[in-house]
N, C-alpha and C positions, 0 to 999 in steps of 0.2 A: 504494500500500500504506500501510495507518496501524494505529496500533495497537489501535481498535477491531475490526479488521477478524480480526486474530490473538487479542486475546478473544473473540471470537464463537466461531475454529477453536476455541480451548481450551475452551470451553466443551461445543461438538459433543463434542467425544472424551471430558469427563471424564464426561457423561450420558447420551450414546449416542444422544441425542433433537435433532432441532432444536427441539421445540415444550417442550421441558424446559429449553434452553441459552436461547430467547429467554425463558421466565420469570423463569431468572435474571440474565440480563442486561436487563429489564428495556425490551424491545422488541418489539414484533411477530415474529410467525413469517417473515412473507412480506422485511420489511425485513432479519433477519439472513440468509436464504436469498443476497437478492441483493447481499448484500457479500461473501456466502463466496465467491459466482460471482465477482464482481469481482478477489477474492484469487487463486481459483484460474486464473482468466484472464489475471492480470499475472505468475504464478510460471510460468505454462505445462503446470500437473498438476492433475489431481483432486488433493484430499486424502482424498475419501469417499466410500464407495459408498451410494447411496443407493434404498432397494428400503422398499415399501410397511409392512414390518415391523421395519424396526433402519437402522441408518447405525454403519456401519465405518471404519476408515478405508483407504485403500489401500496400496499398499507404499508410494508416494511419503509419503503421511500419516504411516504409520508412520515414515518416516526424516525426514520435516519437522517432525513435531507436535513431539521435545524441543528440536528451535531453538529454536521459538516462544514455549514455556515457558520458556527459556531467558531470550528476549528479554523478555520479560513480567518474571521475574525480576528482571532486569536493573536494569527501568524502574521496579519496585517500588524493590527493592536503594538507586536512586541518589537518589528522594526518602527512604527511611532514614536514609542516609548525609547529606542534606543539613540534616538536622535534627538531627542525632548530631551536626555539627560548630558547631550551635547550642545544645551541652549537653543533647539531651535523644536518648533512645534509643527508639522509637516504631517500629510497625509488625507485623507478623503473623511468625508462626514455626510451621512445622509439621515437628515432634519424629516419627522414627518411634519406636519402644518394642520390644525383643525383651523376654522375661517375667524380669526381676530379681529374686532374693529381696531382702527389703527388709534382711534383715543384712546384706548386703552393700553393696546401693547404695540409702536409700530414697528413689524417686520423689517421692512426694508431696513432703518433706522439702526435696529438693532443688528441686521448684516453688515452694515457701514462701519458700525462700531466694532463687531468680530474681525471684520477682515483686517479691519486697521492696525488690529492686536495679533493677528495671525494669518497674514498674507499667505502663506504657504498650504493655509489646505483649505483644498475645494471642497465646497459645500453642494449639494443634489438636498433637493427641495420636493418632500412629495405632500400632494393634500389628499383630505380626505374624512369618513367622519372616524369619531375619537375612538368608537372599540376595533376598527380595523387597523386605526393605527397601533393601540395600544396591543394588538396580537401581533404586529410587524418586528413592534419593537421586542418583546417576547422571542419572536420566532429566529430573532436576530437579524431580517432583513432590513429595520431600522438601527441606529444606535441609538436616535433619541427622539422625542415627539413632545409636542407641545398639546397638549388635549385637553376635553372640559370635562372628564371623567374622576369622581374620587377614590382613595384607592382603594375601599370599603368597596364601589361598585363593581371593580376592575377586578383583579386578581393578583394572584400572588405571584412572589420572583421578582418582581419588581418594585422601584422606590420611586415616590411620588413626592413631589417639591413643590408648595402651592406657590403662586406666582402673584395671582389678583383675582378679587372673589366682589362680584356687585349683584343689587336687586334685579330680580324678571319683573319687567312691568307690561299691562295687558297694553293689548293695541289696537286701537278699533277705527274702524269706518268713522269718521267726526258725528254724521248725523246717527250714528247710532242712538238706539234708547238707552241702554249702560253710559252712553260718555253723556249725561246729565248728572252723574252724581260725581263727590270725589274720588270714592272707590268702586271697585267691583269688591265681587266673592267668587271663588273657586264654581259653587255651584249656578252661581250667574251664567259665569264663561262655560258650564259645562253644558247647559241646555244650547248654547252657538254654534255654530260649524267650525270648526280648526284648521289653521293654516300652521301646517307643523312639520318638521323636521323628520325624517326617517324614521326609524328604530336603529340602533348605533350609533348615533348624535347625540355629542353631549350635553343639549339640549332638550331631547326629548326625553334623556333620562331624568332630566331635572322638573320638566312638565309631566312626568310621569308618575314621579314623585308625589306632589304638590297635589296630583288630583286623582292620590289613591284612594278607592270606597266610593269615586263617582268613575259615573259612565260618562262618556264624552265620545262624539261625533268629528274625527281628525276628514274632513272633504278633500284636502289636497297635502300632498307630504311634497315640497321643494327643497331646495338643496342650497340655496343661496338668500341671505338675507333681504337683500333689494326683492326677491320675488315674492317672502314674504310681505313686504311695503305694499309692494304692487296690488299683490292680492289682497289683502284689508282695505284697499283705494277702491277695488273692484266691488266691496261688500260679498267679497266671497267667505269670510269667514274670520274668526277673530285669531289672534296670537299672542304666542309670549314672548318679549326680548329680554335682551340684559339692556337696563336701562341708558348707557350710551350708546350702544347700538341702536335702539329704538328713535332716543334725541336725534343720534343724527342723522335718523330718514323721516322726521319729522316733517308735516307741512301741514298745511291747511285741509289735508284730504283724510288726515289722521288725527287721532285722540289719543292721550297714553295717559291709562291710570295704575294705583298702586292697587297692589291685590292685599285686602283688609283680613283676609283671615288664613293665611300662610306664608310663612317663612319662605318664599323661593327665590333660590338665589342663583347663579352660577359660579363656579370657582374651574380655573384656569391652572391646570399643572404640567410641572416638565415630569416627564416621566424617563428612564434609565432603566437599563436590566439592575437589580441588587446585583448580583455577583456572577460573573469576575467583574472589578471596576472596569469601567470604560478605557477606551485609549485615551492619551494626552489630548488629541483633538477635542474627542467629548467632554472632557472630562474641563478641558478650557472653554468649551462652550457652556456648561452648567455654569459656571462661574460670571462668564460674560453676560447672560439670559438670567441670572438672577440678581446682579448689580447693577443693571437697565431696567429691571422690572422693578426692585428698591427704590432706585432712586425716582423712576416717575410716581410710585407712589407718592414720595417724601413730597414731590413738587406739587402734586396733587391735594 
């Protein structure tokens, strides 16, 4: 076993293709076929099913493929780490992203500031909602993610860092009948049609929360907060934000109240595997992402 032999597997799995994995790996089709044979010969399992039209991987694949990344990881991780204790911090980082307003955390902002501190490693940005990232981050294909999941809701292996944590406030159509008072209630908004986030948004686990023991009618699940605005403009159905989010899709088409008889909040975490620690790179982006996130508190 060597460790070409386990980039080759990771490769299969992350393109689906042997003739896509040896492009990028930069060898013949037939040469990485017969190292994965080799591989799978010396562990004693398939890792993948292999049929005229796709390649899978198998249940063993599935339970092998995040060692290997893992290991891969690892062997990244420890030339990072051996060049970090040469003064210099170098190497790749792949960030996942849930959708942040930028009053409260901004992205861009805080890249500017990373890169300034650590020019030498490139950063890969991926988005998405918070439990797919927080299993990326798990499965080792992230090293770190920014999510609105807590860690009571997430799971174990991993260590959760909060960041910044504000009120959900309702959102309504202006002439709505609700935006005559100061507040709603939970079971107000629950009798409304929903304009709501998926299931794996960490949002909707927080709206989900909030209106456990009621039934509620979600009409449209979107993906992006602007489509939520749109849609409450539309009087397609009401919704919940974090309330700068909310402010600043504000207009004259919208109404935003506080909800009077629940605590709902969202809170914002980095998330990291527990153990092994991260490489230098990550390990100087926790740092960077939580001294950016302090201090816009402080200013706030």
């Amino acid at each position: 076993m060597n460790l070409q032999q386990l980039r080759y597997a990771a490769a299969v799995a992350a393109t689906g293709s042997f003739t896509k994995a040896a492009a990028e790996e930069f060898v013949v089709q037939s040469a990485l076929s017969q190292q994965l044979r080799k591989l799978e010969d010396e562990l004693g399992v398939r890792l993948f099913e292999r049929t005229t039209r796709s390649v899978t991987p198998t249940p063993a694949g599935e339970a092998l493929l995040p060692q290997i990344r893992q290991i891969l990881a690892g062997v990244e991780r420890l030339g990072a780490d051996a060049r970090a204790w040469q003064g210099a911090v170098r190497g790749r980082l792949s960030v996942g992203l849930m959708e942040v307003p930028p009053e409260r955390l901004d992205i861009a902002a805080l890249m500017a500031e990373f890169h300034s501190r650590y020019p030498e490693v490139a950063v890969t940005l991926r988005s998405g909602g918070s439990d797919l990232l927080v299993a990326a981050v798990r499965d080792r294909k992230l090293d770190i993610a920014i999510v609105g999941l807590t860690a009571e809701s997430a799971t174990a292996r991993l260590e959760f860092t909060p960041l910044l944590t504000e009120a959900l406030v309702a959102v309504l159509p202006a002439n709505h009948t609700l935006a005559a008072g100061p507040t709603v209630t939970t079971a107000e908004l629950a009798a409304c049609p929903f304009i709501d986030f998926p299931p794996g948004y960490g949002l909707r686990h927080e709206t989900e929360r909030g209106f456990r023991g009621l039934t509620r009618q979600v009409a449209f699940e979107v993906t992006r907060v602007e489509q939520v605005a749109q849609f409450v403009r539309q009087r397609l159905g009401v919704a919940l934000l974090p309330e700068s989010v909310a402010r600043s899709h504000a207009d004259a088409g919208l109404a935003l109240r506080p909800v009077s008889d629940a605590e709902l909040r969202r809170q914002v975490n980095l998330v990291v595997p527990a153990t092994p620690a991260g490489s230098a790179a990550c390990l100087a982006f926790v740092r960077c992402v939580t001294e950016f996130a302090g201090e816009r508190a402080v200013t706030e």
